[in-house]
C-alpha positions, 0 to 999 in steps of 0.5 A, a space after each residue: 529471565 525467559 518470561 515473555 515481557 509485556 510488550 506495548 506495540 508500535 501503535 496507529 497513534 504513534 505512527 500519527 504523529 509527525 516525527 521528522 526530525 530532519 525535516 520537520 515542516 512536511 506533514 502527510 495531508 491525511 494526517 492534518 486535521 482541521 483546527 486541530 490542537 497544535 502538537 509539541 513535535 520535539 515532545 512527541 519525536 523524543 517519546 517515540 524515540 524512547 520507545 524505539 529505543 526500547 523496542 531495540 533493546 527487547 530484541 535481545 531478550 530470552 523470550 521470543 516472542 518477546 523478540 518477535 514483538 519489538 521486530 514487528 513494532 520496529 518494521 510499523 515505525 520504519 515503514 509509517 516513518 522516516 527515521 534516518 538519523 535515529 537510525 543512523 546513530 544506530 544501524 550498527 546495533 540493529 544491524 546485529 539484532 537482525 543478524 542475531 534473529 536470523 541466525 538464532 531465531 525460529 521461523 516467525 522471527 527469522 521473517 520479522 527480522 528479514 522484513 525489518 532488514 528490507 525496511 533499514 535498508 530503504 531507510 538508509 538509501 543507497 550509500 557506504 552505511 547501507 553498504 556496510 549493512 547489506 555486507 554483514 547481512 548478506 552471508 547471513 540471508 543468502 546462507 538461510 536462502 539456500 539452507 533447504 533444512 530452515 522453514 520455507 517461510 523464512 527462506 522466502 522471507 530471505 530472498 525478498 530481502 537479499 533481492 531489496 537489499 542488493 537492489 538498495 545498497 550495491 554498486 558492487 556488479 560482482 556481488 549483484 551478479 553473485 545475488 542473481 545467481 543465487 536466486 537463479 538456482 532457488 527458481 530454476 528448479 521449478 523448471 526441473 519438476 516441470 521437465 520430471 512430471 511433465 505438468 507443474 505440480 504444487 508443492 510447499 516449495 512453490 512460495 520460494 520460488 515465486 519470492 526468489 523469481 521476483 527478487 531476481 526479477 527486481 535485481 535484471 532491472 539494473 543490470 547492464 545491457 549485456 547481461 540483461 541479454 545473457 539472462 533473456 536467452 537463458 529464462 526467456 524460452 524456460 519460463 512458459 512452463 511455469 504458467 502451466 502451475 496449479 498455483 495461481 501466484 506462480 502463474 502471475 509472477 511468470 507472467 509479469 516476468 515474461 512481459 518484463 522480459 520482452 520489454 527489456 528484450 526489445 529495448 536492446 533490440 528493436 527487431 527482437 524476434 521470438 520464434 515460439 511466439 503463436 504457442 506462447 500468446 495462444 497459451 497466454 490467450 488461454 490464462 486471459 480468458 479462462 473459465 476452468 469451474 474448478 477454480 474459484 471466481 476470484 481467482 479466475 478474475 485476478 489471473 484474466 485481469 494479470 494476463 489480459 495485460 501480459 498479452 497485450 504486452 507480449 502481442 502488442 508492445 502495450 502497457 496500460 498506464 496506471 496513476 498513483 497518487 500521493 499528496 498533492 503530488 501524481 506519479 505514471 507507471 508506464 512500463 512493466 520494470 517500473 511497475 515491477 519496482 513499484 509492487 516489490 516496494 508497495 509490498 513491504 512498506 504496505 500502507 506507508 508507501 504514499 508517505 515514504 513516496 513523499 518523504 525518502 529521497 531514495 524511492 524518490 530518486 529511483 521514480 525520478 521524482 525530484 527533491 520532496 515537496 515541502 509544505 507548510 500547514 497552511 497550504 495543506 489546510 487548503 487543500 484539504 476539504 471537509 467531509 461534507 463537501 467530499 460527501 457531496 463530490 461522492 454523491 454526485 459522481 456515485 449518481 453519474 454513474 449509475 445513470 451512465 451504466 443504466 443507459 448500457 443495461 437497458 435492454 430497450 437501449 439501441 446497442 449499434 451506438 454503443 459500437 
């Protein structure tokens, strides 16, 4: 009974077909192929759900890596999928497979089973089966979070959960607040090592700190307005000592918490004022133009591009726009709580963040994006065009380019127009 069983993984291919069975006329345009043979949806819905159903039950297995394997092809099919009413006649066995896994399992499969968590969750959307869930997993990931005998990864693993999973399902503000403070005590000893060494050192804790500080980072973005304040004056003061860090991530995720942060802070408070702020924007100005030899060139250029736009953020109120594209449809992230949403997100749904943009009506509600858009598979034929004429659209913009780029490379070139 303890031999690992030969489990077929959640593959592309499943993840190809369009398994809605809820909303069956809506396809994700990258997936529609021309003249393509017409495909049986209910045939290809019952296979998948046949497998799924498979998956769930290897959850319980001796083995685990048996285990392991249905947790990670269940996260593949929830993340590229909607699922709901499968899930739904389901969520209270997934609910204790997860719980089980926690509990029980090791490292590895404490991971997998928080990130299959995050994904029931998002599944599910906001309501009283979410609710349910998050009420029985709780205890469980908050025990684990503060469990300083379990795996570092796991107890990482655990608090992006307990942050994505409280965001999702709760109206409780209690409970919300009992989350944060939970997360607060996890991040908040970073300050203490910096307050002992005088100097942020690396050391194998600073991944939960970095996972705790971002969850708790999501859950200030729906608190009321007084407690944002509370929270402003208790970590805005503290977490420019976290940017001294020898590790890069942590200098980052300090950083986009203080631009956040200052966001919030003048939004409450139009004449906001912060009385260290030459010593923080020369410090930021620092981490945005460092050339320190020591560091590798890639990580130089992650951390100048990050604080490039912390300091604009910090200095000038600014947030460079960025655009995301999904479908037929475009969606602004113009401010850092929405950007910090959109990555928290983006991290755990990974290549099926643009379908489920498209499809789940709770990310939908959260970017204020309105019903789904339904179209049918004539109108996406439309739009899709062919290789060929995509090859040429990329030749001539690849051409256009380069010759605009030339004009700024030639060195006989008059440089005053350019200014």
């Amino acid at each position: 009974g303890g031999q690992p069983r030969n489990v077929q993984p959640f593959s592309d291919e499943d993840a190809s077909i369009e398994t809605m069975s809820h909303c069956s006329g809506f396809s994700d345009p990258a997936s529609f192929t021309e003249d393509g043979p017409e495909v049986d949806e209910e045939a290809t819905q019952e296979d998948l759900e046949y497998k799924l159903k498979g998956f769930i039950d290897l959850t319980l297995d001796k083995s685990a890596k048996t285990r392991q394997a249905a947790l990670e092809s269940l996260k593949s099919a929830f993340s590229s999928k909607i699922l709901y009413e499968f899930i739904m006649e389901r969520r209270m066995t997934l609910t204790d497979s997860i719980e089980r896994c926690i509990k029980k399992g090791k490292s590895d499969e404490q991971c997998a089973a928080a990130g299959l968590a995050c994904l029931l969750c998002v599944q599910m959307g906001s309501g009283i089966e979410s609710e349910e869930i998050f009420k029985t997993l709780g205890p469980v990931l908050k025990k684990i979070v503060c469990d300083g005998t379990a795996s570092i990864q796991a107890r990482q693993a655990c608090a992006t959960c307990l942050g994505i999973c409280c965001f999702i399902v709760t109206d409780d503000i209690t409970e919300l607040y009992s989350t944060m403070e939970c997360l607060e005590n996890i991040f908040t000893k970073a300050y203490q090592r910096e307050r002992d060494t005088n100097g942020v050192s690396s050391t194998h804790n600073t991944v939960l700190h970095i996972s705790a500080l971002l969850a708790w980072t999501l859950l200030l973005t729906i608190c009321p307005m007084n407690e944002v304040k509370k929270k402003i004056e208790m970590h805005l003061y503290k977490l420019p000592s976290l940017l001294s860090c020898d590790d890069l991530n942590m200098r980052i995720a300090a950083g986009e918490t203080l631009a956040l942060l200052f966001e919030l802070a003048r939004e409450t408070d139009a004449d906001f004022f912060y009385e260290d702020m030459d010593v923080l924007t020369e410090k930021l100005r620092a981490l945005a133009t460092d050339g320190n030899k020591h560091r590798a060139k890639v990580d130089k250029r992650k951390q100048r591009s990050v604080f490039r736009d912390v300091l604009r953020a910090v200095e000038e109120r600014d947030f460079p726009t960025e655009m995301v594209k999904f479908g037929p449809e475009r969606m602004y992230i113009d401010c850092w709580v929405k950007k910090q949403t959109y990555d928290t997100f983006k991290e755990i749904l990974g290549s099926g963040m643009q379908y489920h943009l498209q499809s789940n009506d709770f990310l939908r509600n959260v970017f204020e994006l309105g019903p789904p858009v339904m179209l049918d598979a004539a109108t996406l034929k439309t739009m899709k065009i062919s290789r060929f004429e995509r090859h040429l659209y990329n030749s001539a913009a690849f051409k256009a380019r380069t010759k605009a780029r030339s004009k700024c490379r030639d060195k006989r070139a008059d440089v005053g127009e350019f200014f």
